[in-house]
C-alpha positions in Angstrom: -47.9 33.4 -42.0 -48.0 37.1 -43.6 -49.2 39.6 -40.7 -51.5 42.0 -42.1 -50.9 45.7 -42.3 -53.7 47.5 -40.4 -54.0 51.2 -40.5 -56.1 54.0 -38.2 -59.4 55.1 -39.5 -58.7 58.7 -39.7 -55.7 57.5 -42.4 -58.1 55.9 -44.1 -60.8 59.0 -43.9 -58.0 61.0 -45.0 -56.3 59.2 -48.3 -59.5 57.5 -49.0 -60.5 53.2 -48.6 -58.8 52.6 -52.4 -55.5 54.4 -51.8 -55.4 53.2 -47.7 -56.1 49.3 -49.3 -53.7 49.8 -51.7 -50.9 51.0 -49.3 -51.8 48.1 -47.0 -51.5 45.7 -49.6 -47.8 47.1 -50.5 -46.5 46.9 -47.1 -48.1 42.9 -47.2 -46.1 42.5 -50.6 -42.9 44.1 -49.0 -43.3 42.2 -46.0 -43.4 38.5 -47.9 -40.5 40.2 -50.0 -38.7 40.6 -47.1 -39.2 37.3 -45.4 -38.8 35.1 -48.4 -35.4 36.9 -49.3 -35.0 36.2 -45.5 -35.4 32.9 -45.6 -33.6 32.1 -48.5 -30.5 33.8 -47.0 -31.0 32.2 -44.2 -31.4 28.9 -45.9 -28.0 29.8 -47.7 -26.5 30.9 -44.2 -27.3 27.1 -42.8 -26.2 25.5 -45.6 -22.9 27.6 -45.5 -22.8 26.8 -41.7 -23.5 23.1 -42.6 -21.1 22.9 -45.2 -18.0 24.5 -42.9 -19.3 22.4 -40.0 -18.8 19.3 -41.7 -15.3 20.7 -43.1 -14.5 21.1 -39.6 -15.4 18.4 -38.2 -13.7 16.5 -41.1 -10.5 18.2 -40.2 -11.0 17.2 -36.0 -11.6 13.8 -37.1 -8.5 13.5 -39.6 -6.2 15.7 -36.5 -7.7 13.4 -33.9 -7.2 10.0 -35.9 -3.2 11.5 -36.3 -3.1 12.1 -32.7 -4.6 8.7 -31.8 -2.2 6.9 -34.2 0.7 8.8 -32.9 -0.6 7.7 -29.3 -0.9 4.5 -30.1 2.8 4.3 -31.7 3.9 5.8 -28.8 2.0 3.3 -26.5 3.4 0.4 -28.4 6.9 1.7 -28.2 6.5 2.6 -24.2 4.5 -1.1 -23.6 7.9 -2.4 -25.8 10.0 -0.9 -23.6 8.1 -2.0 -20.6 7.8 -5.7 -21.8 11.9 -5.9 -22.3 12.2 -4.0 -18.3 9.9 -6.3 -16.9 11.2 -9.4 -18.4 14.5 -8.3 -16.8 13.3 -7.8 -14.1 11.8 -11.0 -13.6 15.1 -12.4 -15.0 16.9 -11.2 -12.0 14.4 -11.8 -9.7 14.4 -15.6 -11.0 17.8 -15.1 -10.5 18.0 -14.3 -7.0 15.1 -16.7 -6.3 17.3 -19.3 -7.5 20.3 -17.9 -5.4 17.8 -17.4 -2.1 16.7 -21.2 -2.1 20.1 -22.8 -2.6 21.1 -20.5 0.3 17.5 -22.3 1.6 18.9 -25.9 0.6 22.4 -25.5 2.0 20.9 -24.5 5.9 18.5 -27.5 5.5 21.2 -29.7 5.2 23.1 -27.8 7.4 20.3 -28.5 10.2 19.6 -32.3 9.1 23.4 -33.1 9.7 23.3 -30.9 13.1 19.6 -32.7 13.9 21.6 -36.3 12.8 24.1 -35.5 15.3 21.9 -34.3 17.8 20.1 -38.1 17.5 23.7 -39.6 17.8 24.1 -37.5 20.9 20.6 -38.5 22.0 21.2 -42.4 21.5 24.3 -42.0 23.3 22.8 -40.0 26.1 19.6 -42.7 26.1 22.3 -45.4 26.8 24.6 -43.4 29.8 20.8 -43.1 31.6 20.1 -47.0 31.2 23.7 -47.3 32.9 22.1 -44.6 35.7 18.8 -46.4 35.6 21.1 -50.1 36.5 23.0 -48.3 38.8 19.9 -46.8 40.5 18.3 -50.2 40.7 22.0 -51.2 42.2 22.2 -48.5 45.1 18.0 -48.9 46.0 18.9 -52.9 46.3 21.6 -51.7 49.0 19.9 -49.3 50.8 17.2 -52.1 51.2 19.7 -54.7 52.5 20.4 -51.3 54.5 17.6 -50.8 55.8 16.9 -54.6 56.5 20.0 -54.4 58.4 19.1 -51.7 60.3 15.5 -53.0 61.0 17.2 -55.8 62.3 19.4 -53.4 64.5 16.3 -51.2 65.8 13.9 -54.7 66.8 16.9 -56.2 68.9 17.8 -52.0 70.1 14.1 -52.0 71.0 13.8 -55.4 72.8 16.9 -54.5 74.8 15.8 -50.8 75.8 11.9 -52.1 76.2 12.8 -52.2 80.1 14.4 -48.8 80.4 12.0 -46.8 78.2 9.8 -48.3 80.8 11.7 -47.5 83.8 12.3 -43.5 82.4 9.0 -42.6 81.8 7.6 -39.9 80.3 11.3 -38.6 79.9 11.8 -41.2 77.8 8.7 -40.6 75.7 9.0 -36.7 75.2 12.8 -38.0 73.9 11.2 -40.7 72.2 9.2 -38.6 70.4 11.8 -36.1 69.4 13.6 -38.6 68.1 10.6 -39.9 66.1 10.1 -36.3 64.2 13.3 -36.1 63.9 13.5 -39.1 61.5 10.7 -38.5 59.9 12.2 -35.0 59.0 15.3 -36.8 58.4 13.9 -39.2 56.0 11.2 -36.8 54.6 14.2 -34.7 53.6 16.1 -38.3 52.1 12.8 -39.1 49.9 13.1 -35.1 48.8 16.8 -35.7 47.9 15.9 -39.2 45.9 13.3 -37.0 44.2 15.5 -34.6 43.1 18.0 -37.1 42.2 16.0 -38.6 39.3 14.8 -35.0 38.0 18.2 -33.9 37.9 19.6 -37.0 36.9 20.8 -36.2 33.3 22.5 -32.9 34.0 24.3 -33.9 37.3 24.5 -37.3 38.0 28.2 -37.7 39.8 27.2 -35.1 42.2 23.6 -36.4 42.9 25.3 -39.7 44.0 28.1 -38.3 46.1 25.2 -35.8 47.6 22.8 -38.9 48.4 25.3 -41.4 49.7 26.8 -38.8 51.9 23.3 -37.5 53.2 22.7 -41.2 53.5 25.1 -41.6 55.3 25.0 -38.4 57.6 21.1 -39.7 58.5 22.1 -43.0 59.6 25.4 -41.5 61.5 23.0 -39.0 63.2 20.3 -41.3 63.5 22.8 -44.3 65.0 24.5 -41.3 67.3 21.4 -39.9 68.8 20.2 -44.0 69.5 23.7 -44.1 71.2 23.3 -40.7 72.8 20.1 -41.8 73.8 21.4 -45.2 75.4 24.3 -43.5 77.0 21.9 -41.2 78.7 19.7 -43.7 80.1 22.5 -46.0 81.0 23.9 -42.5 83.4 
């Protein structure tokens, strides 16, 4: 909207209303001069903006579509060149995969033929401890006809020393008593060997029976001495 031109009142009292008016209304014509050559430059300013604008962006679009099919040649190319690396890649990996568990196969047999021997030597073992478990039953049926024998021994030893046990006293009962712990230490230690014995029967079983016949022995020898011992000194 057109601003209107306003002017003092001593201009106007001076050129006079007509001549003041018509002035005012010049500079109003000027002014809509002005701003319609204004606008239509401006128009054609826009609409030269408007036109190069669209130019331009025409030419972004056509660089940017080269660039983008260039990229995407080059992307094909480089995904090309990664499919053919990869698949030989997996090639040898399938490869050595396939080397890696026939390595696998050959130790699994390795280790059923070493676990099939290992039974062999199991079955074998299984039948040397029934031999030890038959000669076990063999040496416990002695030792009981042993110690039958010797029960025997120790009721007609006892009936026969009855009278001098009674005739010695409390001499003969401190003694007697010794003796007693004696064999129970004796044969405490005996049951501790025969213990032993059958938890170490598999890895020593030669020197487990030399060591209990020989402490057998040593505990009836000292057992049979010390009765003898005893005798002899009641008999002095």
């Amino acid at each position: 909207m057109p601003v209107t031109a306003k002017l003092s009142r001593e201009f106007y009292e001076k050129l006079g209303d007509k001549v003041a008016d018509e002035l005012v209304n010049w500079f109003n014509e000027m002014d809509a001069t002005y701003r319609s050559d204004l606008r239509q430059i401006n128009e054609l300013n826009f609409a030269r903006f408007d036109a190069k604008l669209a130019q331009r962006f025409a030419e972004v679009r056509a660089e940017w579509e080269h660039r983008f099919t260039d990229l995407k040649t080059q992307l094909d190319q480089r995904l090309g060149q990664l499919d053919a690396q990869w698949e030989r890649r997996f090639g040898d990996l399938s490869t050595e995969v396939h080397q890696r568990l026939d390595e696998v196969e050959q130790r699994l047999t390795g280790v059923e033929q070493r676990l099939t021997g290992a039974e062999q030597r199991l079955t074998g073992l299984e039948q040397r401890l029934t031999g030890v478990e038959e000669r076990l039953t063999s040496v416990e049926q002695h030792l009981k006809r042993l110690e039958n024998r010797w029960e025997q021994r120790f009721t007609a030893f006892e009936a026969e020393t009855a009278r001098r046990l009674a005739e010695a006293g409390a001499r003969w009962e401190s003694r007697l008593g010794e003796l007693d712990a004696k064999w129970e230490a004796r044969w405490a230690g005996l049951e501790g060997r025969f213990t032993g014995l059958e938890e170490r029967l598999v890895a020593a079983l030669a020197n487990q029976r030399a060591e209990l016949v020989r402490w057998m022995f040593l505990g009836w020898v000292t057992i049979l001495g010390a009765l003898i011992a005893v005798s002899r000194g009641l008999q002095g």
